[in-house]
C-alpha positions in Angstrom: 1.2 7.8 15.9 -0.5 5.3 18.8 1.8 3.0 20.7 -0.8 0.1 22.5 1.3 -2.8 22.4 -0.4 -4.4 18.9 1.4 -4.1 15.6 -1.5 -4.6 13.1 0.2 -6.3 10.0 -1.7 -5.8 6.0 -1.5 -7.3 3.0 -2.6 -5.4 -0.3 -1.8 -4.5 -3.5 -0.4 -1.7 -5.3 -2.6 0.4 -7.1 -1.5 4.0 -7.6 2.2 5.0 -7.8 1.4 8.4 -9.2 2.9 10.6 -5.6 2.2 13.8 -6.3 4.6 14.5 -3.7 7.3 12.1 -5.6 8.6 10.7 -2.7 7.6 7.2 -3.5 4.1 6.8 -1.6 1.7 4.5 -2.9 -1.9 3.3 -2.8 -2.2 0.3 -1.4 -5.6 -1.7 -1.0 -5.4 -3.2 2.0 -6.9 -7.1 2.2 -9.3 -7.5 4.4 -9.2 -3.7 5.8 -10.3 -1.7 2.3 -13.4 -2.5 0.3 -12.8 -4.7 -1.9 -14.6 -3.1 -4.5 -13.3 0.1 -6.5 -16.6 1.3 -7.0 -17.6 1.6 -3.6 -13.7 3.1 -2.7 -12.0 4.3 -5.3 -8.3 4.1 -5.9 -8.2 8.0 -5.2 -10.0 7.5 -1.9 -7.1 5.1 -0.1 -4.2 6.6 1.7 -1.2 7.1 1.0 1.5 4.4 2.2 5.0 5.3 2.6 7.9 3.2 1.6 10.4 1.7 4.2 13.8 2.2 3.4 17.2 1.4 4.5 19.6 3.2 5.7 22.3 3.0 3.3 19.5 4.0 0.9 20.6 6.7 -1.7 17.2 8.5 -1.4 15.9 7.5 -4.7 12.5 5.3 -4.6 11.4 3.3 -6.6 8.2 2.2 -5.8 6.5 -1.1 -7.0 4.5 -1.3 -10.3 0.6 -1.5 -9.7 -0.8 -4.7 -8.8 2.1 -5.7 -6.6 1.4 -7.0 -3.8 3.2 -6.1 -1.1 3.5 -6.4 3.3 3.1 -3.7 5.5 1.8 -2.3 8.5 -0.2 0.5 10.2 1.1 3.0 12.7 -2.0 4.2 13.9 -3.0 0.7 14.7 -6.8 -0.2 14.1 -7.4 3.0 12.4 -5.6 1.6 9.6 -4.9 5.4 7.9 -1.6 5.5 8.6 0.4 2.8 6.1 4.1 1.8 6.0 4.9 -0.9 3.1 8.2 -2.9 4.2 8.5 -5.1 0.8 6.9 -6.6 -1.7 5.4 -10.4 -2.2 6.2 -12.5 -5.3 2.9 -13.4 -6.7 3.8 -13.3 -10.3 2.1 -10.5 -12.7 -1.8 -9.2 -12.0 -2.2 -6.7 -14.8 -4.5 -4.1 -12.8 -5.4 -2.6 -16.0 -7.9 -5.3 -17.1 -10.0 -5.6 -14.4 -12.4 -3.5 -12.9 -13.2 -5.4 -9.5 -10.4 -7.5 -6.9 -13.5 -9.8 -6.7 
């Protein structure tokens, strides 16, 4: 983890919920930071984001659906690898299933 001074905020949406790990990670494509396209970076390419949670949480995640959007923000600073998703953003229902582009 760096510490200068910035917090560097993202917005994106969920993509893959699939953790191997099951511990509640997701994808997340990050506006603005990721490619937008999925050819050029695939889903499988982006890193994994870990959920915030809070304390009196029972340890059971539930992360979003895909095509969520959601707030977040990185550790690592400009690097951008290193993803924490705090909560999701009501946008109403993207079905990422039917479309092959964000654009």
């Amino acid at each position: 983890m760096k510490f200068d001074g910035t917090f560097f905020w993202f917005t994106g949406i969920i993509e893959d919920r699939r953790d191997p790990l099951g511990i509640g990670r997701v994808r997340v494509r990050c506006f603005g930071i990721d490619n937008e396209s999925r050819k050029e970076q695939p889903t499988q390419d982006l890193p994994w984001a870990y959920p915030m949670l809070p304390f009196n949480n029972d340890q059971v995640v539930h992360p979003p659906k895909e095509g969520t959007w959601v707030v977040g923000f990185f550790r690592d600073g400009k690097e951008a690898q290193d993803r924490i998703v705090m909560g999701t953003i009501n946008t109403g229902a993207f079905d990422i299933s039917s479309s092959t582009e964000m654009t």
